[in-house]
ZAMARGU-4260 file (C-alpha; in steps of 0.2 Angstrom, whole numbers, plus 5000, padded with zeros to 4 digits):
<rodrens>
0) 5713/4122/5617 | 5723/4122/5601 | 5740/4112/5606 | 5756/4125/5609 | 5768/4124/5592
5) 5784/4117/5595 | 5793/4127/5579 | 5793/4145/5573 | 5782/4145/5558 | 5772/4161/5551
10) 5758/4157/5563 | 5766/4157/5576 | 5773/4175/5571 | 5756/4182/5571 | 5755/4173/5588
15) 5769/4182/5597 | 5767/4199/5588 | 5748/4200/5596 | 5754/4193/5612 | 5768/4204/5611
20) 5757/4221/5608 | 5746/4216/5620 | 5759/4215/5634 | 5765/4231/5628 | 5749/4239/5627
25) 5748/4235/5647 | 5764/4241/5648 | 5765/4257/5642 | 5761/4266/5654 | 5773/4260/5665
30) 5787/4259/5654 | 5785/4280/5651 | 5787/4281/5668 | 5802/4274/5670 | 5810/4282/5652
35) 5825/4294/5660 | 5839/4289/5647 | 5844/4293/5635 | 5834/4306/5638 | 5818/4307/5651
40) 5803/4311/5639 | 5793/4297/5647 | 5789/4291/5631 | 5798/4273/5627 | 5782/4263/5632
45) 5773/4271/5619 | 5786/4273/5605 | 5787/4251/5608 | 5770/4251/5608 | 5767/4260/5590
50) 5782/4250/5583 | 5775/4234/5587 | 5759/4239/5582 | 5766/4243/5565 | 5775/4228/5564
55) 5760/4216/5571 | 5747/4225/5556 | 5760/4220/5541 | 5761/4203/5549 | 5741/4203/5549
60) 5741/4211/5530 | 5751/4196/5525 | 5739/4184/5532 | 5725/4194/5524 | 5731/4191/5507
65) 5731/4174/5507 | 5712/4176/5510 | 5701/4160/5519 | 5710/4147/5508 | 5719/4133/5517
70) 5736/4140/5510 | 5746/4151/5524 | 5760/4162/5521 | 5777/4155/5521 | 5789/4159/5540
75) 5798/4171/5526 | 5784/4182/5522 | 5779/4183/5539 | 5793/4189/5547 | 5801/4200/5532
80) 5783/4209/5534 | 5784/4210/5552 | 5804/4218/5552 | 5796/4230/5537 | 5780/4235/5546
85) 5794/4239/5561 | 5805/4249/5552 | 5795/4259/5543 | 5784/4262/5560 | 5800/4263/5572
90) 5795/4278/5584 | 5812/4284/5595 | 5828/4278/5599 | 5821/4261/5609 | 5809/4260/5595
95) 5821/4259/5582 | 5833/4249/5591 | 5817/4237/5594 | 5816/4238/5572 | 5832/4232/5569
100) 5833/4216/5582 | 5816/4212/5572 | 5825/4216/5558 | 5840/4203/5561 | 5829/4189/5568
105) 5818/4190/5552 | 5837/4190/5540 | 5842/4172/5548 | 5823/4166/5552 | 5819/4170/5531
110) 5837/4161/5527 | 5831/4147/5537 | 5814/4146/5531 | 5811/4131/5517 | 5799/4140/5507
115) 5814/4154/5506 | 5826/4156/5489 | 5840/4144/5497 | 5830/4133/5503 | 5840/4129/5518
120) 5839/4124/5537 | 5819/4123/5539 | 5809/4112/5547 | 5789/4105/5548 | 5780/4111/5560
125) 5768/4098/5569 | 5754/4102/5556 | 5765/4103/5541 | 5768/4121/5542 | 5787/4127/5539
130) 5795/4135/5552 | 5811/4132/5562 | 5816/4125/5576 | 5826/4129/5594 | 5841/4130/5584
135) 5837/4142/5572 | 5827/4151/5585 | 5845/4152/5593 | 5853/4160/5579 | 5838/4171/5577
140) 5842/4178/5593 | 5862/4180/5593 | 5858/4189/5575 | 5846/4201/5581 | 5855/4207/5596
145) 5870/4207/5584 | 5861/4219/5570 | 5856/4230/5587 | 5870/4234/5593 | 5881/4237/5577
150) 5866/4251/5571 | 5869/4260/5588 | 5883/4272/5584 | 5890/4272/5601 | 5882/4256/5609
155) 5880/4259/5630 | 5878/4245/5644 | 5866/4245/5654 | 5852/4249/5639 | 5840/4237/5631
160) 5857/4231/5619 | 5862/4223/5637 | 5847/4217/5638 | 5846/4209/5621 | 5864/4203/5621
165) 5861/4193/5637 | 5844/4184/5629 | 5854/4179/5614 | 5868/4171/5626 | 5856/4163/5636
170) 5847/4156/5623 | 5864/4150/5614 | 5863/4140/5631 | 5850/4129/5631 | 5844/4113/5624
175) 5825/4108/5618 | 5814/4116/5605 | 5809/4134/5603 | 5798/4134/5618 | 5815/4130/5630
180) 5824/4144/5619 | 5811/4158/5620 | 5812/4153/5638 | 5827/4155/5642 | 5829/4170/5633
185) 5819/4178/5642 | 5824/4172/5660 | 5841/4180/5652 | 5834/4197/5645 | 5825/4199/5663
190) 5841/4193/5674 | 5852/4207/5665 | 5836/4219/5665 | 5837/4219/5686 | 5855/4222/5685
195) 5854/4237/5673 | 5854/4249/5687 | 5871/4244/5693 | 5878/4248/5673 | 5872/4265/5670
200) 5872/4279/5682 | 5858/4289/5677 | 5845/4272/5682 | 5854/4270/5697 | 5852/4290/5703
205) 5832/4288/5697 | 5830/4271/5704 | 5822/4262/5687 | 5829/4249/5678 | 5832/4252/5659
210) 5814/4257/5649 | 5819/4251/5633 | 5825/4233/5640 | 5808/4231/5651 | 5800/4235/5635
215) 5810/4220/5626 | 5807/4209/5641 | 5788/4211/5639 | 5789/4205/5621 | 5801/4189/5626
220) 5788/4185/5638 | 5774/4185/5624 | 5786/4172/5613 | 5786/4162/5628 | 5768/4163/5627
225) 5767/4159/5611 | 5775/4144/5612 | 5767/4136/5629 | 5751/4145/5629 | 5754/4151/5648
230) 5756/4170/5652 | 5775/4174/5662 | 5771/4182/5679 | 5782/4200/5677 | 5788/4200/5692
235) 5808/4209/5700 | 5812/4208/5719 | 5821/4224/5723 | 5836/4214/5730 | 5839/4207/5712
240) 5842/4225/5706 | 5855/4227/5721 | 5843/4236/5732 | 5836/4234/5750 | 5819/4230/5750
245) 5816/4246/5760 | 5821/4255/5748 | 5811/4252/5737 | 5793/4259/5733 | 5783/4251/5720
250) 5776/4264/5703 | 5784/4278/5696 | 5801/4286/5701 | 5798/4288/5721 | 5777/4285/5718
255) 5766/4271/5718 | 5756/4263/5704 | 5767/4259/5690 | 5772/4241/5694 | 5786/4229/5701
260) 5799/4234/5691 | 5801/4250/5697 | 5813/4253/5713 | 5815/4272/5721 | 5826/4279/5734
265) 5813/4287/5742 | 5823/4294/5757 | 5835/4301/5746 | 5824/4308/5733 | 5812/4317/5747
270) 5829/4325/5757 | 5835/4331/5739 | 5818/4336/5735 | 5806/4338/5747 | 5787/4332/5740
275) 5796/4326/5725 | 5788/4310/5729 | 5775/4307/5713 | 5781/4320/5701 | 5783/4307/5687
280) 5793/4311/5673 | 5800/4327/5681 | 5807/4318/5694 | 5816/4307/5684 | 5824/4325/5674
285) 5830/4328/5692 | 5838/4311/5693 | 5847/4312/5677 | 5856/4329/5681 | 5859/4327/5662
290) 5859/4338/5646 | 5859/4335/5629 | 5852/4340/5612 | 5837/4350/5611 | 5828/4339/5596
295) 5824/4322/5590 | 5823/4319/5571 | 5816/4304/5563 | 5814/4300/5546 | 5814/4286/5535
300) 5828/4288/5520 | 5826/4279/5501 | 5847/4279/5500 | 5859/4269/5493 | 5872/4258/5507
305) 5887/4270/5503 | 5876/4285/5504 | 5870/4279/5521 | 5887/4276/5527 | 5892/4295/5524
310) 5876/4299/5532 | 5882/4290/5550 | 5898/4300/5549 | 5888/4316/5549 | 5874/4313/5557
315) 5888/4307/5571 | 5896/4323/5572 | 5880/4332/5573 | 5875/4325/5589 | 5870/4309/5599
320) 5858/4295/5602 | 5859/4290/5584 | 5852/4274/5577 | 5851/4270/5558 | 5841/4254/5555
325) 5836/4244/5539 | 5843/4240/5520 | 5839/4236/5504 | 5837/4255/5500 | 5824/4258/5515
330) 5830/4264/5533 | 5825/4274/5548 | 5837/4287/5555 | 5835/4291/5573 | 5846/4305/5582
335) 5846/4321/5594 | 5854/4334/5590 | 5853/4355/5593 | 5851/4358/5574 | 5836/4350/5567
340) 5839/4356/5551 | 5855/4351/5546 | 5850/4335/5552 | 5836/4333/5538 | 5848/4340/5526
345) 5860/4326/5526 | 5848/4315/5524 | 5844/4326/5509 | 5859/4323/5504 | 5861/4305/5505
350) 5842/4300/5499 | 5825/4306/5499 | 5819/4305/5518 | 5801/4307/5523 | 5788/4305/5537
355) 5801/4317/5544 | 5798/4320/5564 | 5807/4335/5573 | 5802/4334/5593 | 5808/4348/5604
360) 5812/4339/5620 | 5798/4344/5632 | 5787/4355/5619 | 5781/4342/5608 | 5781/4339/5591
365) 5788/4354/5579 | 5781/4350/5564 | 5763/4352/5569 | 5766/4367/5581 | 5774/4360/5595
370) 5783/4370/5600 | 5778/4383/5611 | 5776/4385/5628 | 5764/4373/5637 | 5747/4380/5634
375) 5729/4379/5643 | 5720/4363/5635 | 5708/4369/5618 | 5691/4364/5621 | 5689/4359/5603
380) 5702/4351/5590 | 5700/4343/5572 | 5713/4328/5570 | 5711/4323/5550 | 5722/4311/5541
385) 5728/4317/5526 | 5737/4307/5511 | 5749/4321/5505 | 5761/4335/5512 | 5751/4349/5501
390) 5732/4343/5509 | 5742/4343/5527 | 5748/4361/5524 | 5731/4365/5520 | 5724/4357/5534
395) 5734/4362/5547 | 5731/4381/5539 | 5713/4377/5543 | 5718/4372/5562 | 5718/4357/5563
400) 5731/4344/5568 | 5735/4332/5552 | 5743/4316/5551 | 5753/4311/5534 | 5747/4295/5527
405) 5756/4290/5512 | 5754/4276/5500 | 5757/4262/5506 | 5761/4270/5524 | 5744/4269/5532
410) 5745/4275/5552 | 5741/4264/5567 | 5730/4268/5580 | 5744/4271/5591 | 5746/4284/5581
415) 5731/4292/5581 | 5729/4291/5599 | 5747/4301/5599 | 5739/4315/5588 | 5723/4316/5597
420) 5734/4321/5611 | 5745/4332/5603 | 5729/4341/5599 | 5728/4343/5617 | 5709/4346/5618
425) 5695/4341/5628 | 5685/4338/5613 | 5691/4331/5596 | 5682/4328/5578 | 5690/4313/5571
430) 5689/4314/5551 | 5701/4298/5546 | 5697/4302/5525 | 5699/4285/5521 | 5686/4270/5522
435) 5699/4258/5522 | 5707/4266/5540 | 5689/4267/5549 | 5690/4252/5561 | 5707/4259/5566
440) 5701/4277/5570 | 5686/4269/5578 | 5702/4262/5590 | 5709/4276/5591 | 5695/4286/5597
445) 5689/4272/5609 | 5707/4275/5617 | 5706/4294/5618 | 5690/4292/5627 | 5697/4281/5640
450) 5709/4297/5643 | 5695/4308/5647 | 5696/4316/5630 | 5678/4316/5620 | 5680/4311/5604
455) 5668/4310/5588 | 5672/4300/5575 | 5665/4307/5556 | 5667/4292/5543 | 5674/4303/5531
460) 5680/4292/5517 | 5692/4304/5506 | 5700/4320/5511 | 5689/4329/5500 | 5674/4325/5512
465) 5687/4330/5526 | 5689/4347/5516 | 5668/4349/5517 | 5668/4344/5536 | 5684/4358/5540
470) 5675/4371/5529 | 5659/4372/5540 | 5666/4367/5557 | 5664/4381/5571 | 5672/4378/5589
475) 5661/4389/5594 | 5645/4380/5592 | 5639/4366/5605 | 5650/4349/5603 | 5636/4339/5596
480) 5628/4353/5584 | 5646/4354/5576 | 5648/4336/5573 | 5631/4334/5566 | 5635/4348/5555
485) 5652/4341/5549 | 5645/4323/5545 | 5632/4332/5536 | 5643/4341/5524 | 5656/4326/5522
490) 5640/4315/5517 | 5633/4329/5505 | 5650/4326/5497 | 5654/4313/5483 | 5671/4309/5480
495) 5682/4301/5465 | 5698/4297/5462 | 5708/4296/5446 | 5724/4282/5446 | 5733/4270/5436
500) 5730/4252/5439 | 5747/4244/5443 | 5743/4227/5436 | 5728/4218/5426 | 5713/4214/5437
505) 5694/4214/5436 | 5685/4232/5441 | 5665/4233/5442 | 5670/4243/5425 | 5679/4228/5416
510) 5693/4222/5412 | 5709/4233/5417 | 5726/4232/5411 | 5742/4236/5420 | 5746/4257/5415
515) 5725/4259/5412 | 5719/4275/5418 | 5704/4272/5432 | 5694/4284/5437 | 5684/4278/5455
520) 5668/4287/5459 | 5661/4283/5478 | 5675/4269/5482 | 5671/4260/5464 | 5680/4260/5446
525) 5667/4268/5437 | 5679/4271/5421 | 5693/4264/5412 | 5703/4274/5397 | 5721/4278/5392
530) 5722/4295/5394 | 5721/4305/5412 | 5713/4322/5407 | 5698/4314/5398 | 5695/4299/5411
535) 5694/4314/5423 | 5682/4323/5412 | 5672/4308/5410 | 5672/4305/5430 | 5666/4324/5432
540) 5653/4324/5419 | 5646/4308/5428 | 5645/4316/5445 | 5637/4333/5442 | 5625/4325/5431
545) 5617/4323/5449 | 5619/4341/5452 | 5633/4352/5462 | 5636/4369/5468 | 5655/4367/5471
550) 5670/4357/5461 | 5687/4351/5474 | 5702/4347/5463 | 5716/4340/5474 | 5730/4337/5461
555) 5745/4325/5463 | 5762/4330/5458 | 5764/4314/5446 | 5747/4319/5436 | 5749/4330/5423
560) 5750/4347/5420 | 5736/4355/5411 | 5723/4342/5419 | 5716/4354/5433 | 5714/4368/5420
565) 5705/4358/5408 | 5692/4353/5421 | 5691/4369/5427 | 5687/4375/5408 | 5674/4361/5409
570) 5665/4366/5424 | 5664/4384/5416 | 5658/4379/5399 | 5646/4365/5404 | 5640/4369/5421
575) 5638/4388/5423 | 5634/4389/5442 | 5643/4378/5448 | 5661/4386/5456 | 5679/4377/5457
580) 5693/4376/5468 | 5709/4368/5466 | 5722/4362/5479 | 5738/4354/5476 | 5742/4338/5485
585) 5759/4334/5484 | 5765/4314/5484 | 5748/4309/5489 | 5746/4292/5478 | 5730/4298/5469
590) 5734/4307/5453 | 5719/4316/5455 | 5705/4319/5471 | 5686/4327/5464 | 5675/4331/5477
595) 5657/4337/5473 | 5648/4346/5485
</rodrens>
């Protein structure tokens, strides 16, 4: 058994991000449960979940990079990837508040880091290793709950920034290593998580403790893992939440099943509302005898800091709720408001936002239909990522539920799962139009099954061979029969790609330089030349030298103008039967997607 670290160093990061997505990953469920403030959508658990996801695959990407070599990234890269990989995949207001204390511990852990610019403050970890030790694991901690609660616009006790504030005291108190700091940071954070109930009125009327802080407790207890190598027992005694024991009944508000850190005046609940007992997240709407704003709205912003500062001020006087997270020209604006629109507007204004998410409280996501009344499930969904907003009008025109992946912005799992539910269909077509995102729809899909939901996974590997899959799908046929015929046209598809390489590198074509035009054919550079329009000739002439009946052109918005009509003046000169459609992409990455069917 590999011997528990004493410091913070890189590897211990991707220690405790695992550990800490694990725990949340058995959490989830129970932490939705819970969810009644700020508003009680049952969905913290799994907006923690897909953060930490995000942040725990940039942590892993990093790690990746270095390759098999003895070398290891630096305690700076590891964290600045995993407050990155959390801002940019911060889901909801605990989400995003979860971003930023990641965020702050990874400003003061990098600072501290001897492999950083200043070199300061660092130490060797037990096998040489830089990290840091129980002092700057201290600091860490104060910073983070710090950076929390000053993003909050109106910071509340009695929420996870209680929860965080009291890790960061406790920890100030102790003495030892990392391993006696993470510990008592957590025996904090879970102390003034029982007592949340007796802060914030709307816990105490539903009989919960505070979502987002059992959420942050859960990931203390993975650092404490981290460092000793022994799993915390999760456990919270209804008396330290100031209740009688009677009173309490262990799952979800005034049910059973969701775990010990649930507490329910059943009595009450059942005199209020009789067979209440069970009714989940409706039950805890009772509790809060609370309204509010009729939308969330997420989005990340490229602004300036001044330009951000105006934002605050106008998003605060639009509604509530609102958390803006991050720096260095990247944030994450979270807020509930009633107008969704002048919400996106100012951040117009102040930047360019995107990966823009509008939820109607209770209706789901607006953006991809949502909202409507609640409906009878489909029997049949497509669920396709797609890399630009043009392909993702186009194929959610075609019915099917898109999620946006844009460069550099791959999706998690998590979020997969979340879109295979939004679909809300007993059986779903996964088409994931990227090979590099396969073992994570593969996840995804495993997930959905375990929901009851049957799901089949097509490998498509571009979202032109998502294009050819959509065009012959029929929800009428029999489940299998469709899936066959939808992997059969996405295979009879080849695909290619025209880009420019962003640095100097070796390609199965040659020798590349930074600005060279590529043109990949089937995953592979197949050609290398300066100018886009001819490298895209040249890539089309070598596809439908193996024959083709139709030509997809999906154009970017950075490729140039006249590049789609000369390769549709191509196709009719040189290749007579051969038909052409064109589709703009928008920001997709890619100057240029050709399919060949």
């Amino acid at each position: 058994m590999a011997q528990a670290p004493q410091t913070l160093d890189a590897l211990a990061v991707r220690t405790w991000c695992g550990l800490a997505l694990r725990a949340l990953g058995r959490a989830r469920e129970e932490i939705d449960a819970i969810n009644v403030y700020p508003v009680a959508d049952g969905d913290t658990g799994t907006n923690l979940y897909l953060t930490l996801e995000s942040a725990a695959t940039a942590v892993e990407a990093v790690f990746a990079g270095y390759g098999t070599g003895p070398a290891e990234p630096s305690l700076a890269d590891a964290v600045r990837a995993m407050a990155h990989g959390a801002l940019i995949g911060a889901r909801g207001n605990s989400g995003t508040i979860l971003a930023q204390l990641l965020r702050g511990m990874a400003q003061e852990l990098a600072a501290d880091s001897p492999h950083d610019q200043d070199g300061t403050g660092g130490t060797e970890g037990a096998d040489g290793t830089a990290g840091t030790d129980g002092a700057g694991l201290r600091r860490a901690l104060r910073r983070a709950a710090d950076s929390a609660r000053e993003a909050v616009a109106h910071p509340v006790e009695g929420t996870v920034l209680t929860v965080a504030s009291a890790a960061a005291e406790a920890a100030e108190g102790a003495e030892g290593d990392c391993r006696a700091v993470a510990r008592a940071a957590y025996e904090g954070a879970r102390d003034a998580l029982a007592a949340t109930p007796g802060q914030l009125t709307v816990l105490r009327r539903a009989g919960v403790v505070d979502a987002g802080g059992r959420g942050l407790v859960a990931v203390l207890g993975a650092l404490v893992e981290a460092f000793t190598g022994e799993a915390v027992r999760e456990t919270l005694h209804a008396a330290d939440a100031g209740v009688d024991a009677h009173a309490r009944v262990a799952g979800v508000p005034g049910g059973a099943g969701a775990g010990p850190w649930v507490r329910a005046e059943a009595a009450a609940k059942e005199d209020a509302h009789p067979g209440a007992a069970g009714s989940g997240p409706a039950s805890c709407a009772e509790a809060t005898g609370t309204g509010g704003p009729a939308f969330e709205v997420i989005y990340l912003l490229e602004a300036e800091d001044a330009a951000v500062a105006r934002l605050r001020a106008r998003l605060d006087a639009l509604g509530d709720s609102l958390v803006v997270v991050g720096g260095d020209g990247l944030w994450n604006v979270h807020v509930h408001v009633d107008d969704a629109g002048a919400a996106v507007e100012a951040g117009v204004e102040a930047g360019r936002p995107h990966r823009i998410r509008i939820t109607h409280f209770g209706l789901g996501d607006v953006h991809t239909g949502g909202e409507q009344p609640p409906r009878e499930r489909a029997q049949r969904a497509v669920v396709a990522v797609v890399p630009g907003e043009g392909l993702a009008g186009l194929y959610t025109e075609a019915g099917a539920t898109a999620v946006l992946a844009r460069p550099g912005e791959p999706p998690a799992s998590g979020e997969l799962v979340q879109a295979v539910r939004r679909a809300h269909a007993r059986e779903v077509v996964l088409l994931p139009n990227d090979a590099e995102l396969r073992h994570t729809a593969a996840a995804a899909a495993e997930q959905a099954r375990t929901e009851g939901i049957r799901v089949a996974l097509i490998p498509t590997r571009s979202a032109v061979q998502g294009i050819a899959a959509l065009a012959v799908h029929e929800p009428g046929r029999r489940f299998d029969e469709d899936v066959v015929q939808m992997t059969s046209a996405a295979g009879a598809t080849r695909y290619a790609e025209v880009a420019v390489a962003e640095h100097r590198s070796w390609t199965t074509a040659g020798i590349c330089q930074a600005g060279d035009v590529l043109g990949l054919i089937d995953g592979d550079v197949a050609v290398i030349g300066p100018d886009v329009a001819a490298t895209a000739v040249t890539v089309l002439d070598r596809m439908l030298q193996a024959g083709g009946e139709l030509v997809t052109l999906v154009v970017g918005d950075e490729a140039p103008e006249s590049v789609a009509d000369r390769l549709e003046a191509r196709v009719r000169e040189s290749y007579l039967a051969v038909d052409t459609v064109v589709y703009r992409g928008g920001r997709q990455g890619a100057l240029l997607l050709i399919g060949v069917e």
